[in-house]
Steps between C-alpha positions, in 0.01 A plus 500: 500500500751672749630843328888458467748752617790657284755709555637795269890581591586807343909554535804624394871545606418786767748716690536701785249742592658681792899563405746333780729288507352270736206444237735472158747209669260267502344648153839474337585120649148390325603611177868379449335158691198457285644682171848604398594150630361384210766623327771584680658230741523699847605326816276515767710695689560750235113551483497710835817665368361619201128540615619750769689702250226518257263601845748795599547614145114503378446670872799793447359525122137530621500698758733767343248506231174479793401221208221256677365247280105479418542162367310323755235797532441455201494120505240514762301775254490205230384268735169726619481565118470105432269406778289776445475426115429152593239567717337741230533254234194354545630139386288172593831355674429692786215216578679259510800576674612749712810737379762716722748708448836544661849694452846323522877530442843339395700698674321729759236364762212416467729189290329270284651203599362545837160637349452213297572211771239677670231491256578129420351426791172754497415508117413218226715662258733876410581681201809663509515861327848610452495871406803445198336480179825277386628183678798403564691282785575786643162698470161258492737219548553569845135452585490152321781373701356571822157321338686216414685494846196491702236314324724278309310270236138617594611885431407373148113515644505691767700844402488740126772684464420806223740515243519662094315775612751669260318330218172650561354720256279668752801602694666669191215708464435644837909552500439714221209692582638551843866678322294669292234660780848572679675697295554851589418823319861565451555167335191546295577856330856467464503545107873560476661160448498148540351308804620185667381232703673269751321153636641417850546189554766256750749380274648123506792315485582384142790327543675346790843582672612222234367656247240284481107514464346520846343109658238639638169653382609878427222626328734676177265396194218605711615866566590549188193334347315778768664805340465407107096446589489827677747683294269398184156594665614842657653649175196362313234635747333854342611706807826387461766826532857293515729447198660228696416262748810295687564253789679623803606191725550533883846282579716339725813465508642170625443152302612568177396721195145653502289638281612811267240640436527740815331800635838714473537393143155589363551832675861580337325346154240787516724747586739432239258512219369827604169416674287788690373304754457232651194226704582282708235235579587177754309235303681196654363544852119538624640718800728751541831401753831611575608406110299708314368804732811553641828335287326540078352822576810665656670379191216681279562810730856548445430488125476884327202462261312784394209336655481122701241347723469205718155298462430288837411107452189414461482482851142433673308710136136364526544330144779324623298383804214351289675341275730306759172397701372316182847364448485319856115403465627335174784329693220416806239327277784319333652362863091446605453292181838280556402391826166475442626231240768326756200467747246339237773253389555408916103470531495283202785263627 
């Protein structure tokens, strides 16, 4: 029997790797085209207006601050990590198909639109790896659409799109053993008060400009379902050294009323009730970007705690790595076995 090919997509927003203008304008027109329109009406006109002041303020901001983002570094660090896991897994799929990995983006080239059209046409099927533990229309969402666009009513058996890995246990614990092996001496020995933790995560709209709950598919119970499950396991785990763990969303701020529990907030919280120090740990994204690297851990850094640190994503960690690649050969056997099925019931016809 002829071995079948797949295709492994892994992807993410991206953003700009070298900082000019030239290569944010288009950057900034993806996003308000692809995203904020989703809630915010904006003219097509007023997309250029708006996506060229966004480009020239990010590139005055950045530069000032000689701030280059590693996101897609590190993006194409996780996708190394995956293949080579794959390849090491020593799985019996392997025989009977063929597996390859690639890299792709929403926003920055190479785009995923574009990657997947071409794959249509080379591979028997693609799983889709979005690098957002929580989905949302504007997160994980993105990808589906552009499934949906392209392959219409056979994406059903021809594309698997990851989602809940929020929900995984295994996750939880290699986020905690990862904080935990990250936490600096400092941290450790401080003995003199109370520490706190902050989970980054992006924030979502709540309600509407109307004052209404959102149409589309924000992902709200799921973020906060993501923080009680790791707020409960991290003060229960025996190395635990916080007194208090608490959600610090990333927001916008067009579209209506986001969520409160904010970044700024948990910050003022701690300081206010006399805390030492203060982690801060982005647990809502797989790779560090321009949101938490740069704009959560300049907020940490103006704080005045005794003692604070900054713990990287999980980034391309080794555990993270192996666990993913037996994520995606669960999501490959799955898409093997449904066609596998739609071509027996053909034969049988």
């Amino acid at each position: 029997m002829k071995r079948k090919r797949y295709a492994v997509v892994v992807t993410t927003y991206g953003e700009v790797e070298a900082v000019t203008v030239r290569n944010l304008w288009p950057n900034s027109r993806r996003i308000l085209k692809v995203v904020t329109r989703q809630i915010v009406k904006i003219p097509t006109a007023m997309i250029y207006f708006i996506a060229d002041y966004r480009s020239t303020k990010h590139y005055i901001d950045w530069k000032l601050n000689r701030y280059r983002s590693s996101l897609l570094t590190i993006n194409r660090a996780q996708k190394t990590s995956l293949a080579d896991a794959l390849a090491e897994s020593g799985s019996d799929f392997f025989l009977k198909a063929e597996v390859n990995v690639f890299e792709a983006y929403y926003f920055v080239p190479p785009y995923l639109d574009d990657m997947l059209q071409q794959l249509q046409q080379e591979y028997d099927g693609v799983v889709v790896v979005p690098m957002i533990p929580v989905e949302s229309a504007f997160s994980c969402g993105v990808a589906c659409q552009m499934v949906i666009d392209l392959y219409g009513d056979s994406s059903f058996s021809k594309v698997r799109v990851m989602s809940k890995l929020w929900k995984e246990d295994r996750l939880h614990r290699i986020y905690i053993e990862y904080l935990f092996s990250q936490l600096s001496t400092a941290v450790r020995l401080h003995q003199k008060g109370k520490i706190g933790l902050v989970l980054v995560i992006h924030g979502t709209l709540v309600k509407n400009r109307a004052g209404n709950p959102p149409k589309l598919f924000t992902g709200l119970d799921e973020t906060v379902a993501f923080f009680e499950v790791m707020k409960r396991k991290i003060m229960a785990d025996p190395e635990n050294i916080f007194t208090d763990v608490r959600q610090g969303c990333i927001n916008h701020s067009n579209g209506g009323e986001w969520t409160a529990d904010t970044i700024e907030r948990a910050l003022e919280e701690f300081k206010r009730e006399g805390y030492e120090g203060v982690v801060m740990f982005p647990y809502g994204f797989f790779a560090d970007n321009s949101e938490t690297e740069y704009d959560s851990w300049k907020k940490l850094a103006a704080t005045e705690f005794a003692v604070s640190q900054y713990v990287r994503c999980i980034n391309d960690s080794p555990a993270f790595g192996r666990w993913l690649a037996g994520r995606v050969l669960d999501e490959l056997q799955t898409l093997y076995n449904l066609q596998d099925a739609f071509e027996s019931l053909e034969h049988n016809q």
